[in-house]
N, C-alpha and C positions, 0 to 999 in steps of 0.2 A: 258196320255189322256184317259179320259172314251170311251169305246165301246159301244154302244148304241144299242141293242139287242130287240126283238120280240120270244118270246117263246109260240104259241100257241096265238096268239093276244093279249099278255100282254108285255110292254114292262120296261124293266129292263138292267140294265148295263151288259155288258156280263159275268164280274167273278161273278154275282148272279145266271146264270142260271144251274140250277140242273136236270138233265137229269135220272128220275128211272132204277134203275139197271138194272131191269127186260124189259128195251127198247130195240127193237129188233137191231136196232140200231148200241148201245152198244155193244151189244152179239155176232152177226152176221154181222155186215155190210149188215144189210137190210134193207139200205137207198140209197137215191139218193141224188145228190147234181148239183148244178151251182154255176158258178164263173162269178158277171158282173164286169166289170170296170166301174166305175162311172169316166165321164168329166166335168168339170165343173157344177157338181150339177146333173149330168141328167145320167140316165144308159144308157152305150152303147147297140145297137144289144141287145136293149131289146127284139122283135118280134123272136127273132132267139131264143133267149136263153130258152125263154119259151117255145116253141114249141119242141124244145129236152127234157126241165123238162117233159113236156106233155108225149112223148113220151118213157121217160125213166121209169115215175109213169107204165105209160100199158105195156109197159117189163116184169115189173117183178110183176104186178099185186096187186100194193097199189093201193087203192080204198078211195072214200070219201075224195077228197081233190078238194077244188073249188079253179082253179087255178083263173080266174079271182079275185076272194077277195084273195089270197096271192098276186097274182099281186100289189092288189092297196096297200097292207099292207108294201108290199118291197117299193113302190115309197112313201109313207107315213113316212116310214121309214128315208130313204134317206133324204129326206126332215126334217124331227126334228132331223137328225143326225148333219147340217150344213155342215158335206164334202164336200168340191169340187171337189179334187184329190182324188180319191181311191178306194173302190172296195164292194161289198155285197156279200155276203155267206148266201145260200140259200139250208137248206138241210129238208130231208124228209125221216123220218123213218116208218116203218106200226107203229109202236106202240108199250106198252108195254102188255104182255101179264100179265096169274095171275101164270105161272111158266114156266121154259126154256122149250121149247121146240121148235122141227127145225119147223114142220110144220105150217101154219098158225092160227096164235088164232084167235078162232070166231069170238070175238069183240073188237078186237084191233081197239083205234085210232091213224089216222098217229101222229104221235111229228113233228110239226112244226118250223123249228130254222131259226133265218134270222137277220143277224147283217152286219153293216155299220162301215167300218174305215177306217182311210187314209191311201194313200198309196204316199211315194216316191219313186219315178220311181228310181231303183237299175241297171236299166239295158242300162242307156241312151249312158254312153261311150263305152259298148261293141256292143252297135247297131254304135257305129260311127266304130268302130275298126276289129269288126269279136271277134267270138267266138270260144271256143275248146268244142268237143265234144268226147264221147269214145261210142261204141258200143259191145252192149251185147244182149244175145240170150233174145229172150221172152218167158218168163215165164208164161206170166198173163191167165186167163182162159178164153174163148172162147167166150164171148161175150164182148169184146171190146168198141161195139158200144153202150153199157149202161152206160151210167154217175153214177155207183156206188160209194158207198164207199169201196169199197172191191180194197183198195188201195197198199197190203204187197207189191206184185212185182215193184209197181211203185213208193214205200219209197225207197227197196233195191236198185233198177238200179239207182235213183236218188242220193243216200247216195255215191254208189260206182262211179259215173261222180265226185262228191263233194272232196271225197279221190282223187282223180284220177287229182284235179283243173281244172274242167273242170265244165260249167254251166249244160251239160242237158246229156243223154245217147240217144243212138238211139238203136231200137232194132230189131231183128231179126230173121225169123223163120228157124226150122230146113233146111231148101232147100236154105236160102241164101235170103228170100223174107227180104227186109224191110218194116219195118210196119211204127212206129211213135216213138214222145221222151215218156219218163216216163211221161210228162205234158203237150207235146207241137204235133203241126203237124209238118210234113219236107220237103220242098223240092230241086229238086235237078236240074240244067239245064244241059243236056247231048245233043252233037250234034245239039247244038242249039235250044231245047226246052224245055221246063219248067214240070217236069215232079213229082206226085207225089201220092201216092196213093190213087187206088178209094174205095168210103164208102163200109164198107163190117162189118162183126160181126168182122172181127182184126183190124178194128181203130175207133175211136172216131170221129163221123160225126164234126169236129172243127169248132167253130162260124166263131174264125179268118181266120180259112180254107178257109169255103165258101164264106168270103169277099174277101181273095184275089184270089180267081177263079175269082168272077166279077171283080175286079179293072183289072189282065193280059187282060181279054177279053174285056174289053171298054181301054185298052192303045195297044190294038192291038199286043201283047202277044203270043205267039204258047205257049200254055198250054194244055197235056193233063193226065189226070188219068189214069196214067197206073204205075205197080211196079217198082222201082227198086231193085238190088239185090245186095248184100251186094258188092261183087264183080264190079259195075258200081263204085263204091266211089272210085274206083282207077282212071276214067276217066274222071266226069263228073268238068267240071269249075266252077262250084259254088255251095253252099248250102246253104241254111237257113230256120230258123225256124219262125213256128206263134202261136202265143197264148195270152189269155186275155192281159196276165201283157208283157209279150217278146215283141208283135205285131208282126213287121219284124225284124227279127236277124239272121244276117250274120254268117256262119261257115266259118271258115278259117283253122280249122285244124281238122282234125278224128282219131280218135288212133294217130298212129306218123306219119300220111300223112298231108301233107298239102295241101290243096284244091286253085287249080288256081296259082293265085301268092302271095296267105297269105294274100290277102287286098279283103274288099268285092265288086263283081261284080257288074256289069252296071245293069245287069237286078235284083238284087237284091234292088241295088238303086232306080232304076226305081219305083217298087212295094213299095219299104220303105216312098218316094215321094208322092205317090199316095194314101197310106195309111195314111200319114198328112194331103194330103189336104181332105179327106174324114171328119176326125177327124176336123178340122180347120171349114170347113162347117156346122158339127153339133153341133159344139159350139158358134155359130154367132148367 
């Protein structure tokens, strides 16, 4: 099936788009990116998702990008792609320079990429059944809460869950703090409440995050952000993960613990529940 691609407001199949060598991109991972889910034709937590792009561009200080005409360019997109199911990739490089160098080129334009495909949901029987997960130290660099491309540590941790048959890693700092997955957020119920970490530079503010903070707090929920530490996985009764594609996904197993009684919790159900009918709503 053709991918249906947008390169700088020209639009082409995605194996024709040619990206210059000399894009910073390329060279450095100094670009930023989003992941939406498209549902039946329409992008999810599109207002969310933009507003991190926004804020991920003034991070790290790309300039000259009008995000409202990317915006309509992605829905435009979307739209001549015919998708119903599946997902948009939206990334944003400064630009290419006229030769490598780390600091920024005076007149570099951003490179604009933005492609539409389907997607089948890979993940629907392990959201019924619970998932394995392994945990590894965090490696990645200190600004977490930037949606870069500056992806090495979150290929590695991901590659080594993958060896390991295991969907996602979860990771951890030197003191035992858990942070999040290589792609996803996490949370964990301990002591009867819903616990998971709050936005800081070591995680990634999560779209799916902050929906389901709303969904526990309107189904009446004990949710709060605060850490857990490597050491609480030994006690807490449930865990599970959110993210574009995952949504709500149950852990049932971490390293060689098994979490609860191996089958995913009430309150996990709960949230998973809560999170269809939101989705069921905005596809009506």
């Amino acid at each position: 099936m053709q991918i249906l691609a947008d390169l700088n407001g020209k639009r082409m199949p995605l194996s024709e788009v040619m990206v210059p060598a000399l894009d910073r991109g390329f060279l450095f991972g100094d670009a930023i990116y989003e992941v939406l889910r498209i549902y039946q034709g329409r992008s999810w937590l599109l207002d969310e998702h933009w507003q991190r792009l926004g804020r991920s561009l003034e991070s790290i200080r790309i300039q000259g990008v009008d995000l409202a005409r990317l915006r309509a360019r992605a829905l435009d997109l979307i739209d001549a792609s015919g998708v119903q199911e599946g997902m948009i990739y939206i990334q944003v490089t400064r630009g290419a320079g006229v030769r490598r160098t780390h600091a920024f080129p005076p007149q570099a334009t951003p490179l604009e990429l933005l492609w539409v495909e389907g997607f089948t949901d890979p993940y629907a029987e392990q959201r019924r059944i619970g998932t394995s997960v392994i945990t590894l130290p965090d490696i990645r660099w200190d600004r977490c809460d930037v949606k870069s491309t500056n992806l090495l540590a979150n290929v590695l941790g991901s590659q080594a869950a993958k060896e390991a048959g295991c969907l996602e890693a979860l990771l951890y700092l030197p003191d035992g703090t858990m942070t999040e997955g290589t792609h996803t957020s996490f949370f964990g119920v301990l002591d009867g409440q819903v616990l998971t970490a709050p936005n800081s530079n070591a995680i990634l503010p999560g779209i799916t995050r902050g929906l389901v903070l709303r969904l526990a707090a309107s189904a009446g929920i004990t949710l709060r952000e605060h850490v857990l530490k490597r050491d609480d996985l030994k006690r807490v009764s449930e865990l599970f993960l959110t993210g574009t594609t995952t949504e709500v996904m149950p852990i049932v197993r971490v390293d060689d613990q098994t979490i609860g009684n191996g089958k995913p919790g009430p309150v996990t159900l709960r949230l998973q529940e809560a999170y269809r009918e939101v989705v069921r709503e905005f596809t009506q």
